[in-house]
MARMARVO-603281 format. One record per residue: residue in three letters; x, y, z of N, C-alpha, C, O in turn. Coordinates in pm, whole numbers, plus 32768, in hexadecimal, padded with zeros to 4 digits. Example, Ala and Ser with C-alpha at 12.3 -4.5 7.8 and 13.67 -1.06 7.14 Angstrom:
2
ALA85277DC7830C84CE7E3E830C85287EB6830C85907EB4834E
SER85057F1F82C485577F9682CA850A80038313853D80728324
This chain:
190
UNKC22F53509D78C20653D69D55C277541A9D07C2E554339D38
UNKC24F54369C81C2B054AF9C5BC263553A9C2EC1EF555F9C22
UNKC2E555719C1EC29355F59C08C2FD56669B8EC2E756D79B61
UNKC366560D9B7BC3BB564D9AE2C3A955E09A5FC3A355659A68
UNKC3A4562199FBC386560999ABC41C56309933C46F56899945
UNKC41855D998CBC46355F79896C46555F097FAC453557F97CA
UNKC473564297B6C4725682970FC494561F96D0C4FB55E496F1
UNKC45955FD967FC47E559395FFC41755859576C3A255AA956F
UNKC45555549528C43355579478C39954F39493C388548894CD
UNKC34855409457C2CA54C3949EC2D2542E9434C28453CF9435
UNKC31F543B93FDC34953CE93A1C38E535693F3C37352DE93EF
UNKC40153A9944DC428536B948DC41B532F952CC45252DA9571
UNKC3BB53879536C33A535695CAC2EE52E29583C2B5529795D2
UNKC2E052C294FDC2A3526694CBC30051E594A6C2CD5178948E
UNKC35751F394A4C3BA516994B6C3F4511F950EC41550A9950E
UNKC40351AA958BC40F5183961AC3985132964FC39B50CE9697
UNKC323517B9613C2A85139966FC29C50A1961BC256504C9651
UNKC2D3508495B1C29F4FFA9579C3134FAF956CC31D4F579516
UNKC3834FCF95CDC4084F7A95D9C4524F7B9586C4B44F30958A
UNKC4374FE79505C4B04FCD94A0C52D501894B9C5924FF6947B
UNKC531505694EEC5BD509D9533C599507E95C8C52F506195FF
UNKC63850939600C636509B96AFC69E50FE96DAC6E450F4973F
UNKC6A05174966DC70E51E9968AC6C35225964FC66A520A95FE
UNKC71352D396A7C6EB533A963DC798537E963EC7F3536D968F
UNKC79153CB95C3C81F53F295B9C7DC549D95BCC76754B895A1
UNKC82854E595DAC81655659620C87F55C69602C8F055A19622
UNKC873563995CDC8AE56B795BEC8B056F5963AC90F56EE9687
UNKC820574B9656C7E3579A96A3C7D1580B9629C803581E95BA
UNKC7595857968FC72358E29651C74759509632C798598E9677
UNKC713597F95C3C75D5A0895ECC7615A819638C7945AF09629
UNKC7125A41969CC6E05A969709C7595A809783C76A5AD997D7
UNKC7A65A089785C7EF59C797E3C88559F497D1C8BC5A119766
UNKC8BB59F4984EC9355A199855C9835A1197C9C9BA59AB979E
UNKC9805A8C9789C9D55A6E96D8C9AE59ED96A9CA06599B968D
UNKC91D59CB9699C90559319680C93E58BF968DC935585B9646
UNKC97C58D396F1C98C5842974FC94B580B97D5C9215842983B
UNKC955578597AAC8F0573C9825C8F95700986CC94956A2986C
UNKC8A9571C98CBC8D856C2991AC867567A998CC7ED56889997
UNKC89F564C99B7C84555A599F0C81955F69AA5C85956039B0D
UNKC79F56169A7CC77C564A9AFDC71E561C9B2FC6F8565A9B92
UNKC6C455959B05C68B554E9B3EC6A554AD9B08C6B154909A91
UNKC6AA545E9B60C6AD539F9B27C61853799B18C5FF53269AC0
UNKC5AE53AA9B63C521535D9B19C4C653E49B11C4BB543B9B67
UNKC47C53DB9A73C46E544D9A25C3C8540F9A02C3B953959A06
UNKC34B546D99E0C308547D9968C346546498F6C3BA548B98E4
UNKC30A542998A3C3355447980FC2CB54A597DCC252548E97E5
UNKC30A5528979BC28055B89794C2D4559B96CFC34255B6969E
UNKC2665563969FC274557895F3C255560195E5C1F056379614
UNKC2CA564B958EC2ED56B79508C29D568D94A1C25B56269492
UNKC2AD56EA9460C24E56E193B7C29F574B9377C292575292FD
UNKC2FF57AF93BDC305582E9391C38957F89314C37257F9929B
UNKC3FB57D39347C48657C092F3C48C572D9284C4E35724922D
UNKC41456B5929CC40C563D9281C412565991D6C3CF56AA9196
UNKC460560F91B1C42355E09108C46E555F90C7C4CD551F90F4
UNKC429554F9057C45454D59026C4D854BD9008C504544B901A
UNKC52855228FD9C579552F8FACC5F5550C9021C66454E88FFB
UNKC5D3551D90BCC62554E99134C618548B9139C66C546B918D
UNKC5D654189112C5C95373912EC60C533D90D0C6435370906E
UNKC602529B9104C616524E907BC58E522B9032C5235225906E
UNKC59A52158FB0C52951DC8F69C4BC518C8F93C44751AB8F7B
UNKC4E251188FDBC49050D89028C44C50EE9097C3EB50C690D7
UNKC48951259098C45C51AF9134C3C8520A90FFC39D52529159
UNKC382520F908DC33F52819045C2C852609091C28D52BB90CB
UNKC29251C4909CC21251A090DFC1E851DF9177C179520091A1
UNKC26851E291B4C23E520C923DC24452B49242C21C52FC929E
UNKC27452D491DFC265538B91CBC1CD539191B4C17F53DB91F0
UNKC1B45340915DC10353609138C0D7533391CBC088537C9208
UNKC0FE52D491FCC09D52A29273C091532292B3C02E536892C9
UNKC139533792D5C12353889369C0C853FA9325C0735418937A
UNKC0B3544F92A3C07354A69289BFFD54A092D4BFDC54CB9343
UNKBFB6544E9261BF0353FC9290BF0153D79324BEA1539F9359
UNKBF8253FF936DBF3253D693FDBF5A548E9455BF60549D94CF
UNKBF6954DA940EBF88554E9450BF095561946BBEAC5546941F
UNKBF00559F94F9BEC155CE9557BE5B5668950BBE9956B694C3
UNKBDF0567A951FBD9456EB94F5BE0157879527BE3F577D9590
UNKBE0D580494D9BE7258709515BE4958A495AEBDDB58B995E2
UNKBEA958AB95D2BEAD58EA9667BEAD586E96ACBE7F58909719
UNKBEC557E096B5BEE5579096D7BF4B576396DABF9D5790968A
UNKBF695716971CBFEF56969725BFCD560F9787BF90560F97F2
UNKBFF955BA9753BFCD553C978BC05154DD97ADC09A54B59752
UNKC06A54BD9838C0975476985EC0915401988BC06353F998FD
UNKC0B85385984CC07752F79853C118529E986EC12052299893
UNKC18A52F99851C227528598ACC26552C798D3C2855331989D
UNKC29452969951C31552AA99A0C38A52749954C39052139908
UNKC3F552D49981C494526B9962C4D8525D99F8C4BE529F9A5D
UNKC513521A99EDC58A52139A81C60951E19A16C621518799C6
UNKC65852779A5AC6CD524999CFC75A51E89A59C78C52029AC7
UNKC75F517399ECC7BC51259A27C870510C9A03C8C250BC9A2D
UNKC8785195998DC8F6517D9981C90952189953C8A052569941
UNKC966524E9942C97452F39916CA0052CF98B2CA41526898C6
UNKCA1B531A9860CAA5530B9840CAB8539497D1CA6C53C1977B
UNKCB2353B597F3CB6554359790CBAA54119707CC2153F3970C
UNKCB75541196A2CBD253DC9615CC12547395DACBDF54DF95BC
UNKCCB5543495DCCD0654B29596CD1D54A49515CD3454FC94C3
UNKCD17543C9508CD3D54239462CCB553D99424CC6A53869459
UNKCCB0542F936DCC2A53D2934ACC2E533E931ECBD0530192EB
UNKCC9A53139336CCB252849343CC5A521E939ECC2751B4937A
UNKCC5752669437CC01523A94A2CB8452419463CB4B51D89447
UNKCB4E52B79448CAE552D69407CA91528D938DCA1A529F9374
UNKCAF152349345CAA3521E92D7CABD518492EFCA985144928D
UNKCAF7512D935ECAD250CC935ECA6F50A193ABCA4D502B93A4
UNKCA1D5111941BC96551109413C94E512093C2C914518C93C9
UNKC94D50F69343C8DD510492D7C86F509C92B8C80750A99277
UNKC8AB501E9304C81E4F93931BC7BD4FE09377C7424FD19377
UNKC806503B93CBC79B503E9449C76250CB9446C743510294AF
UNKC751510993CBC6FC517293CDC6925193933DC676513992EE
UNKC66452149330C61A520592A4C671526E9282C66852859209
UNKC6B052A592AEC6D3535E9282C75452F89219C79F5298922A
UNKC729536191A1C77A53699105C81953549146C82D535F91BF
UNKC874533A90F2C90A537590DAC91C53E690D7C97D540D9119
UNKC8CB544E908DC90154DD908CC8C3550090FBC91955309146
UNKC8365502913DC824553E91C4C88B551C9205C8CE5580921D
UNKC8E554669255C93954839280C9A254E29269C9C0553592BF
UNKC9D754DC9204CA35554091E9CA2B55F891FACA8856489209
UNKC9B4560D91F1C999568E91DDC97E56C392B8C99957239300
UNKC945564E92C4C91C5664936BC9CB5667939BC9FD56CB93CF
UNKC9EA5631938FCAA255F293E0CAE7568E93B1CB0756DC940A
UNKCAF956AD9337CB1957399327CB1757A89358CB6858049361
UNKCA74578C9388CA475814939CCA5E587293F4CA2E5847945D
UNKCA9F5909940FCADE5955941DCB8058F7948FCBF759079474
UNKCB5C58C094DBCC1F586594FFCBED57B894BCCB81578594A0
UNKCC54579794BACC4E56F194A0CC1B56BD9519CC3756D8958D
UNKCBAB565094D6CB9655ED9570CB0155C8955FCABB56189521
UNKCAC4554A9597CA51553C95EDCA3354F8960ACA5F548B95E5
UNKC9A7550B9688C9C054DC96CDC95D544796C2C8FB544A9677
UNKC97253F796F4C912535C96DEC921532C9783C97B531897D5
UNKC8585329977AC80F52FD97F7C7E4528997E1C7B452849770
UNKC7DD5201982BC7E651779816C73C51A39872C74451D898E1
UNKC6DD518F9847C6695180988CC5EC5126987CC5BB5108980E
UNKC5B650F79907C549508798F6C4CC50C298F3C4B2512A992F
UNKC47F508698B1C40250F998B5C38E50BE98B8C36A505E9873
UNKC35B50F098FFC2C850C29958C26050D59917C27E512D98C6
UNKC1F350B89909C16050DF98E8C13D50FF9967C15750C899D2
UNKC0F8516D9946C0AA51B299C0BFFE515999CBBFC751409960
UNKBFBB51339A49BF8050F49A4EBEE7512B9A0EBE9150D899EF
UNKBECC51D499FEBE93522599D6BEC6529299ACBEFC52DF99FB
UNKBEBC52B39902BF07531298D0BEB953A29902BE3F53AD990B
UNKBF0553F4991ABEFF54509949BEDA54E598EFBF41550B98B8
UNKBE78552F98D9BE6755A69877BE86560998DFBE6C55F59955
UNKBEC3567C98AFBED656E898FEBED95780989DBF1157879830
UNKBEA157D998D1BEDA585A989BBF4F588C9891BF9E58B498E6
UNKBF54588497EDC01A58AD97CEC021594B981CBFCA599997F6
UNKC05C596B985DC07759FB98AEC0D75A3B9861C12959F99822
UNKC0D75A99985FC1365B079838C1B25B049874C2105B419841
UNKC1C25AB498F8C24A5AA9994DC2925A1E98FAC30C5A0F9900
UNKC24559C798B6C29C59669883C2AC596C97DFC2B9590D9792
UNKC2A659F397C3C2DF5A01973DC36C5A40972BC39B5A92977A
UNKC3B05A1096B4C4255A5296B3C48B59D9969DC475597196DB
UNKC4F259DF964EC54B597D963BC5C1596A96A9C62859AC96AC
UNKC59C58FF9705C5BE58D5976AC5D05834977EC58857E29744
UNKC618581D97B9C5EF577997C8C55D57459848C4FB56FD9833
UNKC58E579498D2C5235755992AC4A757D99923C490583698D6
UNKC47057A99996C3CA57F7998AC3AB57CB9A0EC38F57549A1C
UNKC3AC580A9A61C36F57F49AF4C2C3580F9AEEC287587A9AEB
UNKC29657949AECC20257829AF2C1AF57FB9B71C1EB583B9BC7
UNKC13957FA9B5BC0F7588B9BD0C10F58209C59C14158449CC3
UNKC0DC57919C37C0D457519CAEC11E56B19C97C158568B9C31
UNKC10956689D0DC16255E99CF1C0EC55819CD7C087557B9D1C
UNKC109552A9C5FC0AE54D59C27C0D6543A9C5FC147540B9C6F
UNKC04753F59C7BC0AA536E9C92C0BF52F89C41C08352D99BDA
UNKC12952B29C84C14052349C12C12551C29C2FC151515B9BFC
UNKC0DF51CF9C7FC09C51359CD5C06051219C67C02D516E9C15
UNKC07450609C74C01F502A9C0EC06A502F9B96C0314FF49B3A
UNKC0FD50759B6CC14950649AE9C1684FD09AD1C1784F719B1E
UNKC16D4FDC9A44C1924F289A19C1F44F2E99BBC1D74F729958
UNKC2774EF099BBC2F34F0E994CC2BB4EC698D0C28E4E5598BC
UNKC2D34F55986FC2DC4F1B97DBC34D4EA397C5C32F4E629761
UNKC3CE4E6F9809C3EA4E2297EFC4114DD6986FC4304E1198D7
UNKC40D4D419862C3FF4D0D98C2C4C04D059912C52F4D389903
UNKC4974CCD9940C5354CCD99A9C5794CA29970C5DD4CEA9969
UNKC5854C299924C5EC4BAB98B7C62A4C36983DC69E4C5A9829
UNKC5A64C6A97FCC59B4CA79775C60A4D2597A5C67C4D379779
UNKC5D14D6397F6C6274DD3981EC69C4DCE984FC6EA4E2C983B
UNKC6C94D4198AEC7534D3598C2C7984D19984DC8114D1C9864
UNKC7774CF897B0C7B94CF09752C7CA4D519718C83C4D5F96EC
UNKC7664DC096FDC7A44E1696BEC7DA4E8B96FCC7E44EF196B8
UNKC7F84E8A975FC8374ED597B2C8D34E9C97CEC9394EDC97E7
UNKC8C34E3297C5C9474E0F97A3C96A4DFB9718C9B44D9A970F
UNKC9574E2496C3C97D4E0F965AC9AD4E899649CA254E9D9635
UNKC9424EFA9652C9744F769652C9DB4F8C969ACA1D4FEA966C
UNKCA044F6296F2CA614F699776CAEF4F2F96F7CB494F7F96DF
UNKCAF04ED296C8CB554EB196B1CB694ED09609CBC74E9E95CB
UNKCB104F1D95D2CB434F6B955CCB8E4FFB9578CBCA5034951D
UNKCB86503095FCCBA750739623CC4650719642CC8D50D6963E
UNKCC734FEB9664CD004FAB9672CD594FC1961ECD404F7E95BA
UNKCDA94FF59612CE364FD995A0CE4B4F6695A3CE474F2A960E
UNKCE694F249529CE9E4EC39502CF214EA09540CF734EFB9530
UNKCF594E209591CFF44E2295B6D0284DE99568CFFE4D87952B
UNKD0AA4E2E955AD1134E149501D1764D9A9525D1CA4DAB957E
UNKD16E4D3094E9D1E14CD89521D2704CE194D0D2D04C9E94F5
C-alpha cells in the first residue's frame, strides 16, 4: 500500500516505466524549503507533470517518448497512476562533474543538467530507483491539494501494490545500478 506520490516530467515517468533510465536527478520545488530536496519517502507513485516538460530539456533521441508520454496524458482533471519506485540508492552531487557522468543513464539534455545543479545553491540530488508496474493503472481526480511545485503529494487514500511486476528484471537492474553506482566513483589516482 502506498499513499505518496511523487512529481515528475511525464517524459520521464515514461522512461522509468520502459527501463530506459533507473534514476531521477532532482532539484526540488519551488514550493520546498528554498528549493531544496529532499528524500522523504523510499517507495513512491510516479504522478507525471506536463506543466515544466519540453523538448528542449531532453536529448534528441529522447523526442519519441515526449510525443508518447503526450498521447498517453490522461483526459483534464485526471491523473493516472500505473508505477511505483522504491528508491535503492540516494546520493548528493556537489560538483557538475558527478552530474554529467549520468549522462548514459538519463534523457535530461546537458544544459538542463547544468541549469538544474545551478539552480538558486549548487547541487543535486540523484535517486537510484526500481520501478514497478502497477498491476492496474490507477485514474484518480487531480485535487487541488496536489497542485503546486513540490516534489511529493500525499494521495487522499493508500493505493495498493499487490500484484506489481519490475520493469526490470533482477540481473538487468543489478547492472545498471551498479554502473550508476560506480560512475559516481572518483577515479583513483595511482
Amino acid at each position: 500500500m502506498l499513499k505518496y506520490a511523487f512529481k515528475e516530467w511525464a517524459i520521464i515517468c515514461k522512461a522509468l516505466a520502459l527501463g530506459r533510465q533507473a534514476l531521477i536527478l532532482r532539484k526540488g520545488g519551488i514550493d520546498e524549503n528554498a528549493g531544496s530536496f529532499r528524500l522523504e519517502h523510499t517507495q513512491f507513485w510516479l504522478f507525471p507533470t506536463y506543466v515544466h516538460q519540453q523538448a528542449a530539456g531532453i536529448i534528441p533521441d529522447a523526442l519519441p517518448l515526449l510525443e508518447s508520454a503526450q498521447a498517453d496524458r490522461p483526459q483534464e482533471g485526471l491523473i493516472r497512476l500505473d508505477h511505483f519506485a522504491v528508491v535503492t540508492g540516494f546520493y548528493l552531487l556537489h560538483d557538475t562533474v558527478g552530474a554529467l557522468r549520468l549522462a548514459p543513464y538519463h534523457i535530461w539534455s546537458t544544459e538542463t543538467v547544468h541549469s538544474r545543479f545551478r539552480y538558486r545553491q549548487p547541487g543535486l540530488s540523484t535517486l537510484v530507483v526500481r520501478i514497478y508496474r502497477a498491476a492496474q493503472p490507477l485514474e484518480l481526480p487531480d485535487l487541488p491539494s496536489y497542485a503546486g511545485c513540490h516534489s511529493w503529494v500525499e494521495l487522499d487514500r493508500d493505493f495498493s501494490t499487490e500484484g506489481a511486476a519490475p520493469v526490470l528484471n533482477d540481473a538487468d537492474f543489478r547492472e545498471v545500478s551498479n554502473s550508476i553506482e560506480r560512475a559516481l566513483q572518483p577515479s583513483a589516482v595511482t
